[in-house]
C-alpha positions, -999 to 999 in steps of 0.1 A, spaced: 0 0 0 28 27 9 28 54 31 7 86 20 10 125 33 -24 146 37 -20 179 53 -47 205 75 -49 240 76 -45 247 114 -33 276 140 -6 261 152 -7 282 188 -46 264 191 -32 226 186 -5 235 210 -27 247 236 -44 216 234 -18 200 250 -25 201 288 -53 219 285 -77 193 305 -105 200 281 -129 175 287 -152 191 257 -127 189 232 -122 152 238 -159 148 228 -156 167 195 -127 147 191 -149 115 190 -174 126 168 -148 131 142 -150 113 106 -107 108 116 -111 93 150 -137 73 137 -112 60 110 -82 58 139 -102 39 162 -93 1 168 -107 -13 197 -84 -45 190 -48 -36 206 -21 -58 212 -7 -65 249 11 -36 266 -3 -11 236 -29 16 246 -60 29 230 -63 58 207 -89 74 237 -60 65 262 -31 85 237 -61 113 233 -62 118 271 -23 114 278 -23 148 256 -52 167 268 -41 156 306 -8 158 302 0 120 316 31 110 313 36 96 275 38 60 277 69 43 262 70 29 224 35 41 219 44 76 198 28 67 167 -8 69 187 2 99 201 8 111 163 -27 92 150 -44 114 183 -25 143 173 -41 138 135 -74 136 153 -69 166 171 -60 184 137 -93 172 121 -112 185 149 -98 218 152 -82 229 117 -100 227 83 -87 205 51 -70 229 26 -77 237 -9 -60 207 -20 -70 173 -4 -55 148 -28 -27 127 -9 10 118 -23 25 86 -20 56 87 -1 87 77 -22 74 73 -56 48 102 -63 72 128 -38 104 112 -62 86 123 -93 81 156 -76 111 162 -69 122 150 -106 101 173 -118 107 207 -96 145 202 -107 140 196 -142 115 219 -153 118 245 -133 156 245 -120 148 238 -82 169 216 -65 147 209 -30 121 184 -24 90 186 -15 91 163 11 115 185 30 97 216 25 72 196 42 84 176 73 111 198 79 104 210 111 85 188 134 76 210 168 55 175 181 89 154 185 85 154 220 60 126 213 90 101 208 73 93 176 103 69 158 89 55 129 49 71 117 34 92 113 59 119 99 47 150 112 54 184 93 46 223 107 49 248 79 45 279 99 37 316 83 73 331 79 83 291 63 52 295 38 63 330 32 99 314 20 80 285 3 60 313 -18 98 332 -26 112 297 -37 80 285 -60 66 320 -75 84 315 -106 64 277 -108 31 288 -129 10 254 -138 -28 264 -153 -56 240 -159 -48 241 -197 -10 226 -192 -30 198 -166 -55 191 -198 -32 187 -220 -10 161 -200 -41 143 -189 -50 142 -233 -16 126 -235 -6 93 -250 27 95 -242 34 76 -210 61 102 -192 30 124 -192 13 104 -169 38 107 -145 46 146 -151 4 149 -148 12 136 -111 40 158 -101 25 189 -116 -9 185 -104 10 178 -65 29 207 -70 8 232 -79 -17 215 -54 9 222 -28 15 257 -41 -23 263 -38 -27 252 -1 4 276 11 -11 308 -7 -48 302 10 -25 297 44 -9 327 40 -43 343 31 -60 333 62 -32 335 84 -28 299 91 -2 273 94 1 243 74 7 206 91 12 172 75 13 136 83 27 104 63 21 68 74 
């Protein structure tokens, strides 16, 4: 299946404050979300702990039990769906092979050597979690989208360059149909950030 990065719109100084905040409301809106439903396994294996139990280590502040990050990080996704709002563009990237052709592409045709996948996960203000393996965890705050705007503006992809690939017979096009339509997708979601004065945090597992 692969590991796939989704991203949220969010103000980063509201998730924070989550944290320790004892908030026995938000732990209810929290379980009525479409994400928890998805997160939550009643099925656990011995010595692991629930998804609730990660969700009120965080709001509590209990002490974080060892090993058990990557439900912290699934909580902390939660949390993000409850409180922040999905951005502009919602469609996911495969980790490795779709980021790779990203990458490919951002050097090639348009002469940028970064990758995407550090632009995104390059600063990670949750690692206190202890989170070792997934989810990745990514905070693209407003002066990093600001430098992410500076880096890209020169990048301009339209609908027409998108139709055209898709109309394509030619089998690189697929592939440059994926990158372009990530990239500008990514472009997209830091603008209406930086319009609406919000941060920008994504996950991969």
């Amino acid at each position: 299946m692969g590991y796939y990065i989704f991203s949220y719109a969010i103000i980063y100084e509201q998730i924070k404050a989550v944290f320790g905040s004892k908030d026995k409301t938000l732990i209810q809106k929290i379980q009525e979300n479409d994400m928890y439903q998805h997160y939550n396994d009643n099925e656990y294996d011995e010595g692991e702990i629930s998804l609730d139990e990660a969700i009120n280590d965080i709001i509590f502040a209990n002490p974080y039990k060892p090993k058990m990050g990557y439900q912290y990080g699934y909580a902390l996704i939660c949390i993000c769906a409850t409180l922040g709002i999905q951005p502009p563009y919602t469609q996911e990237m495969k980790f490795g092979y779709e980021t790779d052709l990203v990458n490919h592409h951002l050097y090639e045709d348009f002469d940028l050597n970064t990758e995407i996948d550090e632009l995104m996960f390059e600063f990670n203000p949750f690692d206190f979690l202890n989170i070792t393996d997934w989810p990745m965890i990514g905070v693209i705050d407003q002066f990093s989208l600001q430098q992410n705007k500076k880096q890209l503006k020169d990048i301009q992809i339209n609908d027409k360059m998108l139709e055209e690939l898709e109309e394509s017979d030619d089998e690189d096009d697929e592939d440059k149909l994926c990158a372009y339509e990530h990239i500008a997708g990514f472009i997209k979601n830091v603008n209406y950030c930086l319009e609406n004065q919000l941060d920008l945090i994504s996950f991969c597992h």
